[in-house]
KOLLUM-509405 format. One record per residue: residue number from 0; z, x, y of N, C-alpha, C in turn; chain. Coordinates in nm, 2 decimals, m for minus. Example, Ala and Ser with C-alpha at 12.3 -4.5 7.8 and 13.67 -1.06 7.14 Angstrom:
2
- i/nz/nx/ny/caz/cax/cay/cz/cx/cy/ch
- 0/0.78/1.32/m0.57/0.78/1.23/m0.45/0.78/1.32/m0.33/A
- 1/0.71/1.28/m0.22/0.71/1.37/m0.11/0.79/1.29/0.00/A
***
This chain:
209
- i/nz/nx/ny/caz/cax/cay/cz/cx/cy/ch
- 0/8.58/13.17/2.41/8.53/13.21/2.54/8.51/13.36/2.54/A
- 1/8.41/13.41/2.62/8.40/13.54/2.56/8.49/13.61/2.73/A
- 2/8.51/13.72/2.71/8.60/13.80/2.77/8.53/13.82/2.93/A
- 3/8.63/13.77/3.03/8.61/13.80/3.16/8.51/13.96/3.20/A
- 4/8.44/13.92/3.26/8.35/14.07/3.29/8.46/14.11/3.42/A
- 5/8.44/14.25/3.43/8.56/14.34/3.50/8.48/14.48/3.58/A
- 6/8.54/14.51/3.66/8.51/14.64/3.72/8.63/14.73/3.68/A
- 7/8.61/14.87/3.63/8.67/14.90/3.64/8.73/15.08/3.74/A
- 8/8.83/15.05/3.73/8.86/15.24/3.83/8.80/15.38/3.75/A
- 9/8.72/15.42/3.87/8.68/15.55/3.81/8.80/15.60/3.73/A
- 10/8.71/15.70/3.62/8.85/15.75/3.56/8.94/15.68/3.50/A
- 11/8.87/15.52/3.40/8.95/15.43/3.35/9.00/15.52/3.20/A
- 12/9.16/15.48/3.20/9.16/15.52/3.04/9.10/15.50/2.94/A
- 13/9.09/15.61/2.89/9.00/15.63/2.75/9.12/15.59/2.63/A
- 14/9.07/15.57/2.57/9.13/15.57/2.38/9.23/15.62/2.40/A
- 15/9.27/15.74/2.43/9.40/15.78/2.39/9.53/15.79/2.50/A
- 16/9.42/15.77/2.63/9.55/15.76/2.69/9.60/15.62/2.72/A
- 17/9.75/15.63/2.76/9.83/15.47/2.79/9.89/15.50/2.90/A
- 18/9.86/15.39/3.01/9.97/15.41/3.16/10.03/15.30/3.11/A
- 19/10.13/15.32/3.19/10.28/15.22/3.18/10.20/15.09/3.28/A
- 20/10.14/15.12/3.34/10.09/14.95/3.43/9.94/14.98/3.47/A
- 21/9.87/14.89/3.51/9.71/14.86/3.55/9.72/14.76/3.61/A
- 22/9.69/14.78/3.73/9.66/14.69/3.88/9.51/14.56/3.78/A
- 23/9.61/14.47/3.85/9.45/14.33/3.82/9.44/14.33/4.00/A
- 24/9.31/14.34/4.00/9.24/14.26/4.12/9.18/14.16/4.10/A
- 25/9.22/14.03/4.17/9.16/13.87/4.13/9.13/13.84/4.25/A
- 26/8.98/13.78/4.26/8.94/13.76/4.38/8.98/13.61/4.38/A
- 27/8.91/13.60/4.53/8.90/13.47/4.62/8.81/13.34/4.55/A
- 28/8.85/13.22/4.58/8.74/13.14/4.57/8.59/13.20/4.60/A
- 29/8.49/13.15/4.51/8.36/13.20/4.54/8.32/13.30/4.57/A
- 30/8.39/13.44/4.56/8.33/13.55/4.54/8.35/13.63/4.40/A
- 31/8.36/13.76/4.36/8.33/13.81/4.23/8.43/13.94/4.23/A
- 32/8.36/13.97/4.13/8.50/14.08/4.08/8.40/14.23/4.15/A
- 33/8.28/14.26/4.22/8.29/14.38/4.31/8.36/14.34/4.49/A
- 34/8.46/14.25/4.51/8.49/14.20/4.66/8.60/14.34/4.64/A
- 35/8.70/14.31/4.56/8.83/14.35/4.62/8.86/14.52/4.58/A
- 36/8.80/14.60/4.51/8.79/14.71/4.50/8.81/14.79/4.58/A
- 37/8.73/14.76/4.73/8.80/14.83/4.83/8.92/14.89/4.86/A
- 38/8.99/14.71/4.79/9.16/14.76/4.86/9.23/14.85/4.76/A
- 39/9.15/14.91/4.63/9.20/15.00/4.56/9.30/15.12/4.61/A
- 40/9.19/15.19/4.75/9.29/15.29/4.81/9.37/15.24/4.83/A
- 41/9.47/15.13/4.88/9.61/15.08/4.88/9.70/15.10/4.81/A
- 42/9.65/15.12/4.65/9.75/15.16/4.52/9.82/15.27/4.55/A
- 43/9.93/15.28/4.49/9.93/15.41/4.40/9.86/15.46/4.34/A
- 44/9.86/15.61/4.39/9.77/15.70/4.33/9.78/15.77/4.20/A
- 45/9.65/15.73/4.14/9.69/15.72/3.98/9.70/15.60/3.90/A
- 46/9.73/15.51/4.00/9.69/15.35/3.88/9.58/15.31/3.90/A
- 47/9.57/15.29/3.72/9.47/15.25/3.69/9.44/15.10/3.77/A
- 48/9.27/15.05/3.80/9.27/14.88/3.81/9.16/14.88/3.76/A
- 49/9.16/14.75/3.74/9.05/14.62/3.69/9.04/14.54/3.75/A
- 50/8.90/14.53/3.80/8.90/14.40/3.93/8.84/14.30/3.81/A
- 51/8.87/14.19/3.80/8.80/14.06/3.68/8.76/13.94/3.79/A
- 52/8.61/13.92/3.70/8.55/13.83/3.75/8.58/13.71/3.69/A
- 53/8.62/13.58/3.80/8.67/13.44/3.73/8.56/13.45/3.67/A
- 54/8.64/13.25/3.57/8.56/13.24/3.47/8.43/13.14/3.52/A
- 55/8.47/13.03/3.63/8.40/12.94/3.66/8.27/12.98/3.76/A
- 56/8.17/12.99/3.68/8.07/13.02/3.77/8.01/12.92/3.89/A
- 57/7.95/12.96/3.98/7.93/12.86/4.07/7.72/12.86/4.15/A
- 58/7.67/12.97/4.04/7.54/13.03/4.11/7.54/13.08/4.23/A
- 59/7.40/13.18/4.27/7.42/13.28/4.35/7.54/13.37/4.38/A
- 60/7.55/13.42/4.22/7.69/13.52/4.20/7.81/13.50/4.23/A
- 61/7.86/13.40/4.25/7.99/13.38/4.33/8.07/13.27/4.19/A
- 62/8.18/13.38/4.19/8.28/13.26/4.09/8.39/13.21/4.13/A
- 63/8.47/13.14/4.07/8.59/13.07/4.09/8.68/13.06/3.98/A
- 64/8.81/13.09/3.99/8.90/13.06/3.91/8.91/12.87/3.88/A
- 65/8.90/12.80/3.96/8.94/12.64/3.92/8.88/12.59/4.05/A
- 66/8.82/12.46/4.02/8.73/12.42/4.14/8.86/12.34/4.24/A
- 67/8.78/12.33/4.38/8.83/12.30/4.49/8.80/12.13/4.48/A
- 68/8.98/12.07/4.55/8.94/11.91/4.58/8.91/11.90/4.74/A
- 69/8.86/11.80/4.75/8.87/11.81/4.94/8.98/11.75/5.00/A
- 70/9.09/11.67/4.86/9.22/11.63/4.90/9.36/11.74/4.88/A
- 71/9.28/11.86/4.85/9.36/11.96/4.84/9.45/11.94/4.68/A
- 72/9.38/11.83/4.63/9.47/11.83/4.50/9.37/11.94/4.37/A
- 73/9.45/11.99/4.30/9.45/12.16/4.22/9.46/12.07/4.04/A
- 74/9.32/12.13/3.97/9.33/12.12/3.88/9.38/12.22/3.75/A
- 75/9.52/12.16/3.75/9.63/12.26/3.72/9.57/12.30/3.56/A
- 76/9.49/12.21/3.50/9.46/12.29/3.33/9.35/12.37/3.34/A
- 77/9.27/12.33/3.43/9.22/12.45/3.46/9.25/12.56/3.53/A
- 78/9.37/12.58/3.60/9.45/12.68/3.68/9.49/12.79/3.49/A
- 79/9.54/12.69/3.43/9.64/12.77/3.31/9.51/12.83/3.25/A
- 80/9.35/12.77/3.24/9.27/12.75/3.12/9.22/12.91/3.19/A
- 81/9.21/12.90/3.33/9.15/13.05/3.35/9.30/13.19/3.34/A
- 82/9.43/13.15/3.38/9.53/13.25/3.34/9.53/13.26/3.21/A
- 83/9.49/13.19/3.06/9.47/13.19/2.94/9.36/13.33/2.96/A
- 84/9.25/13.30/3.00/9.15/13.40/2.99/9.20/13.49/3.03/A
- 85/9.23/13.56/3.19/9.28/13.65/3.17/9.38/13.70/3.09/A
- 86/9.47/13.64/3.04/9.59/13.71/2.95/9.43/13.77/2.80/A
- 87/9.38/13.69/2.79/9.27/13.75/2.70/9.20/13.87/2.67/A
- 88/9.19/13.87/2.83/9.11/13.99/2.85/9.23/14.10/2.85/A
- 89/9.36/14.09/2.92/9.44/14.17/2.92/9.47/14.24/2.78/A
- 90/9.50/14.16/2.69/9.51/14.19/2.53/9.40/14.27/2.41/A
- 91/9.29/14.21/2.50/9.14/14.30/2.45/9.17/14.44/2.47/A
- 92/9.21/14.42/2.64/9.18/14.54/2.68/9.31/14.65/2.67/A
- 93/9.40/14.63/2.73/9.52/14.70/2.73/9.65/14.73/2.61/A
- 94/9.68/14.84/2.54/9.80/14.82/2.46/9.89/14.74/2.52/A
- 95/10.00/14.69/2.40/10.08/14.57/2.39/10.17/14.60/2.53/A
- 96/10.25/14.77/2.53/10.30/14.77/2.59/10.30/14.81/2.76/A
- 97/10.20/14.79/2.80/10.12/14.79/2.92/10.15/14.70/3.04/A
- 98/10.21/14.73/3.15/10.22/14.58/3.24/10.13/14.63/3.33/A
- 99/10.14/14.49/3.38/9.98/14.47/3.49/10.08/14.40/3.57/A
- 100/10.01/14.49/3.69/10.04/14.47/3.85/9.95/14.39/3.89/A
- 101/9.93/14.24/3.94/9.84/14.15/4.01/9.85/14.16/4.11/A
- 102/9.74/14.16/4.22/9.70/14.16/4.34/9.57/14.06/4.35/A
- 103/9.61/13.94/4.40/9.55/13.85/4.43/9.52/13.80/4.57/A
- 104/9.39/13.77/4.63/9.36/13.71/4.75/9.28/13.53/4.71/A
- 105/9.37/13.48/4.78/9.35/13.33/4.81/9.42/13.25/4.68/A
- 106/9.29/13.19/4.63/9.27/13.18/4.49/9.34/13.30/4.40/A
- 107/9.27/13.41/4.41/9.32/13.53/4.31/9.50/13.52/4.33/A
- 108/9.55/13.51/4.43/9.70/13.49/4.47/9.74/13.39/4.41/A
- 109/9.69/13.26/4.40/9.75/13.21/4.24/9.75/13.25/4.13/A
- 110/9.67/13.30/4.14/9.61/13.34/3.98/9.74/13.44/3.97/A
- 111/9.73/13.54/4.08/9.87/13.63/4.03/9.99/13.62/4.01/A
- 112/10.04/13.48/4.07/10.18/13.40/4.04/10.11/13.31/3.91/A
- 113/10.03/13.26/3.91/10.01/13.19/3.76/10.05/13.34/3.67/A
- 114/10.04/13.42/3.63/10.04/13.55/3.55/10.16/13.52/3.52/A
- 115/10.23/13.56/3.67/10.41/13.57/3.62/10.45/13.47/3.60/A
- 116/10.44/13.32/3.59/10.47/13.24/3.54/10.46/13.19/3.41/A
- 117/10.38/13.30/3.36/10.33/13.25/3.22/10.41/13.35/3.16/A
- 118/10.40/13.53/3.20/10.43/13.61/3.09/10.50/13.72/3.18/A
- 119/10.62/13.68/3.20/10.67/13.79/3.32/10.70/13.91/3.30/A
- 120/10.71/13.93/3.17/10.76/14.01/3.08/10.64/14.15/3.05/A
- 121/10.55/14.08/3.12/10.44/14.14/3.14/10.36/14.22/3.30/A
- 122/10.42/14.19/3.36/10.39/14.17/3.52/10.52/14.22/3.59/A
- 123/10.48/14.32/3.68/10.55/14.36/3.77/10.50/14.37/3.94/A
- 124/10.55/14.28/3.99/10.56/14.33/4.15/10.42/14.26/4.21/A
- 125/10.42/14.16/4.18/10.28/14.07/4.16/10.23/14.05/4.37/A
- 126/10.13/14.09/4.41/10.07/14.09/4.54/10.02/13.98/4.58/A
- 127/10.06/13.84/4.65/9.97/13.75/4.71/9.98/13.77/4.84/A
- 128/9.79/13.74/4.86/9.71/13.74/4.98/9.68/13.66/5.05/A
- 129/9.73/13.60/5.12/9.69/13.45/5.19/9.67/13.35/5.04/A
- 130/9.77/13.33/4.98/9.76/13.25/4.81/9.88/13.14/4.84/A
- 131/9.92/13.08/4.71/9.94/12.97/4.74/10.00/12.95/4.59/A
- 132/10.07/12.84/4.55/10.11/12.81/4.40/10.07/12.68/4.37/A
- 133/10.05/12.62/4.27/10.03/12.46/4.23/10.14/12.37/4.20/A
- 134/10.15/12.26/4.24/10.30/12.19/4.25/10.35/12.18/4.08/A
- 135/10.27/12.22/3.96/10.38/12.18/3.85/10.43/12.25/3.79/A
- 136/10.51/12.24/3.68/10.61/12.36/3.66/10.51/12.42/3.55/A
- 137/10.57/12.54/3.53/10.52/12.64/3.42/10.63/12.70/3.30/A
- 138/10.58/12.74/3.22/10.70/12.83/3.13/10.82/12.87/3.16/A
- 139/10.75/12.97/3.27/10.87/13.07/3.27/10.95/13.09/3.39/A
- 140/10.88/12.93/3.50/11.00/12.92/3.63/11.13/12.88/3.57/A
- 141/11.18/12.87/3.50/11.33/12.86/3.50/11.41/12.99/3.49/A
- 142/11.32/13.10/3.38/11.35/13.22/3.39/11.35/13.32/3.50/A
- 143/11.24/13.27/3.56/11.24/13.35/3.68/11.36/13.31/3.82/A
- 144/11.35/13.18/3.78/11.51/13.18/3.89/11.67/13.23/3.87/A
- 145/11.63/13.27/3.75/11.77/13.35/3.73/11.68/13.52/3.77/A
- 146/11.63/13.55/3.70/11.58/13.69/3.74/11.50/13.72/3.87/A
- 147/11.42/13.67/3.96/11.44/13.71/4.04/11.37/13.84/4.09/A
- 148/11.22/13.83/4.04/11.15/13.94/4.06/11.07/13.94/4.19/A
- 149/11.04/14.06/4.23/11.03/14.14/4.38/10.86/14.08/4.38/A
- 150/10.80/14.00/4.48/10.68/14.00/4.51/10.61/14.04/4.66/A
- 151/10.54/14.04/4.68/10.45/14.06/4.80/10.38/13.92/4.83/A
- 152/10.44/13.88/5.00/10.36/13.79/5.04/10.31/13.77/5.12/A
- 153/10.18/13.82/5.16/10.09/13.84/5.33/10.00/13.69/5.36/A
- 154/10.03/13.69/5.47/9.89/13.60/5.52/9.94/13.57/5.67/A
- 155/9.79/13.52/5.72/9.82/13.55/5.87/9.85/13.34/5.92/A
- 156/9.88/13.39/6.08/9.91/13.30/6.11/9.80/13.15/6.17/A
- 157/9.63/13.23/6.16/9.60/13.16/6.16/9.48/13.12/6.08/A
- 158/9.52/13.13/5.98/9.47/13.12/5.86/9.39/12.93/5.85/A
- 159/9.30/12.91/5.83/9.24/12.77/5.83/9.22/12.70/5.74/A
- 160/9.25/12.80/5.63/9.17/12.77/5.55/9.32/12.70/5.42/A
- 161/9.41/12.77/5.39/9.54/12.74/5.33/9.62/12.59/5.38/A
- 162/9.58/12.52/5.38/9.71/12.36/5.44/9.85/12.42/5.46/A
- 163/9.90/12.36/5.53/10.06/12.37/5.61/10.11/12.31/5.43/A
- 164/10.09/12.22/5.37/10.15/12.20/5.23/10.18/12.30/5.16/A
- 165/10.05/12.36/5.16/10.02/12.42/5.05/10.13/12.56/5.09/A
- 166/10.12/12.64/5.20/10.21/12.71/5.27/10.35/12.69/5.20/A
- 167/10.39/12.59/5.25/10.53/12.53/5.27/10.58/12.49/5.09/A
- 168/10.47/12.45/5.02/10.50/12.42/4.90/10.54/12.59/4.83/A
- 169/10.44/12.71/4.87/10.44/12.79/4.80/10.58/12.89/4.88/A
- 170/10.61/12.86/4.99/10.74/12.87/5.05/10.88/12.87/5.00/A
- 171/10.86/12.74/4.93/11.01/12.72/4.82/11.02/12.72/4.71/A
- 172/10.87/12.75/4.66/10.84/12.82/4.52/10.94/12.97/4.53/A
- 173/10.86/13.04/4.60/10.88/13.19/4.62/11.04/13.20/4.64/A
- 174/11.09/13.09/4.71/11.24/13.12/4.76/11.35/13.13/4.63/A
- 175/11.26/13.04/4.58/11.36/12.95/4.45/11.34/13.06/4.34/A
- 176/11.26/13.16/4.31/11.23/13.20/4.18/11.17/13.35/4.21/A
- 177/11.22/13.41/4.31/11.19/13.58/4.33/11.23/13.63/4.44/A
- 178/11.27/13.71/4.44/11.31/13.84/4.60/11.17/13.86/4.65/A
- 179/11.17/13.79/4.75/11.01/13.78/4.88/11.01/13.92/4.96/A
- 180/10.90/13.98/4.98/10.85/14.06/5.09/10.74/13.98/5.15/A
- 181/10.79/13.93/5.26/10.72/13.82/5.33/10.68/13.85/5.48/A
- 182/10.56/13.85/5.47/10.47/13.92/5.60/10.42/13.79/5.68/A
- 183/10.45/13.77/5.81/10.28/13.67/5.86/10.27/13.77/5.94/A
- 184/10.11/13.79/5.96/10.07/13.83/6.07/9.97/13.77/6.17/A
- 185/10.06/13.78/6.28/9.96/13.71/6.41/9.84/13.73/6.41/A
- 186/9.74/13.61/6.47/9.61/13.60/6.52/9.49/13.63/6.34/A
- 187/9.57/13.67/6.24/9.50/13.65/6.13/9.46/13.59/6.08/A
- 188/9.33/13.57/6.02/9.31/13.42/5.97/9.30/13.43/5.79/A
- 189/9.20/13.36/5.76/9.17/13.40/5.59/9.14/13.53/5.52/A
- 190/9.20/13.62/5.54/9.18/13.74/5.55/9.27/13.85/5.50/A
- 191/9.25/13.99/5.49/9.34/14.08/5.49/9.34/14.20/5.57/A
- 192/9.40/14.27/5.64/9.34/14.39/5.76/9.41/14.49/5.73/A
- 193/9.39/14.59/5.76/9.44/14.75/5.77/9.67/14.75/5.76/A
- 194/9.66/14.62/5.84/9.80/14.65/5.86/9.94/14.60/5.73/A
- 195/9.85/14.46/5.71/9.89/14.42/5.62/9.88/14.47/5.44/A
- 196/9.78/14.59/5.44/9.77/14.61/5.35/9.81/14.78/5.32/A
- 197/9.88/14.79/5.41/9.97/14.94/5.44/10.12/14.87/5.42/A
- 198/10.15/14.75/5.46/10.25/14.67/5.40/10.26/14.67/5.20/A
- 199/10.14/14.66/5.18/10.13/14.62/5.02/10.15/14.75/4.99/A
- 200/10.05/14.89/5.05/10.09/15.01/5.01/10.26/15.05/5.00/A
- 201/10.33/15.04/5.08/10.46/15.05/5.09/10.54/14.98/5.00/A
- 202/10.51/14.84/5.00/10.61/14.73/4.86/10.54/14.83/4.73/A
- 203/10.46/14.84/4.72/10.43/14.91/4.57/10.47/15.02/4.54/A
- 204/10.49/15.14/4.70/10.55/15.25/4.67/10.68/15.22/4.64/A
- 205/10.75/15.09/4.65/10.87/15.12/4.63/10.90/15.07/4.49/A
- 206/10.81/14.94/4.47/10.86/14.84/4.31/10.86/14.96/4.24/A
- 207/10.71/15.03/4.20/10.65/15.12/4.14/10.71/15.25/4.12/A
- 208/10.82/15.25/4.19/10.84/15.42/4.19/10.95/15.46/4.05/A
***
């Protein structure tokens, strides 16, 4: 499979330099890797990102990490088959000793708990956006419920588009297997706004520091 296409931050490291971490930006269902760049100013200042385009294309520009059921049931090998890819591209691109900070909306919010579930050892302080987890187990939840790492978790309250399951499922995921920074915010729907994302600024000044 050839390597996820990526946007990358002005002023991406060259050859010789190495930051200690590089923001992933993973978008939403059906859109692409120029959506979420925006929320770049949110970082810390000075990390590096990568916004990566899923792998599943869908025509007129819009991709997907793993296709949608209309029973809400999640095709989990293809959940792993696109976290495979990006760990791919991670390795192409980044020295060994490099962690990546994920920042995911919707879809991309799995994708950034699929990460730490695969390679936590790699990932710090991972951001879901109105996201969600898939009911089966992975590698490295057993490790993670003893350790216990710090995430970010925003989404609003009226959101339409996420199922009350899906919510509630990724609810006692998060409880069971990390220290939550857990936001709803009223009258929000599938989305992310100014307020909640001064929230993420803040969780990161602090994992990050």
């Amino acid at each position: 499979m050839p390597l996820l296409r990526s946007v990358l931050s002005p002023g991406w490291p060259g050859p010789t330099a190495s930051p200690d971490r590089v923001a992933l930006l993973l978008h939403g269902f059906g859109s692409h890797e120029h959506d979420l760049p925006g929320l770049a100013a949110f970082l810390p200042r000075g990390l590096p990102w990568a916004s990566l385009r899923a792998p599943l294309e869908m025509g007129y520009g819009a991709a997907a990490w793993f296709p949608l059921s209309t029973d809400g049931a999640m095709d989990v090998t293809a959940i792993r088959s696109a976290a495979d890819a990006v760990w791919d591209w991670v390795e192409a691109t980044l020295p060994d000793d490099v962690q990546v900070v994920p920042m995911g909306f919707s879809q991309g919010g799995l994708m950034a708990l699929q990460l730490l579930r695969t390679r936590p050892e790699r990932v710090v302080a991972p951001v879901v956006l109105a996201g969600f987890v898939h009911e089966g187990e992975e590698p490295a939840d057993a490790a993670l419920a003893r350790t216990r790492p710090p995430v970010f978790w925003g989404r609003g309250d009226a959101d339409p588009v996420i199922w009350p399951e899906a919510v509630a499922r990724t609810a006692r995921w998060i409880d069971a297997h990390t220290v939550a920074t857990r936001h709803v915010y009223p009258g929000l729907g599938h989305a992310v706004h100014e307020e909640e994302m001064g929230d993420v600024r803040a969780f990161l000044a602090a994992q990050l520091a």
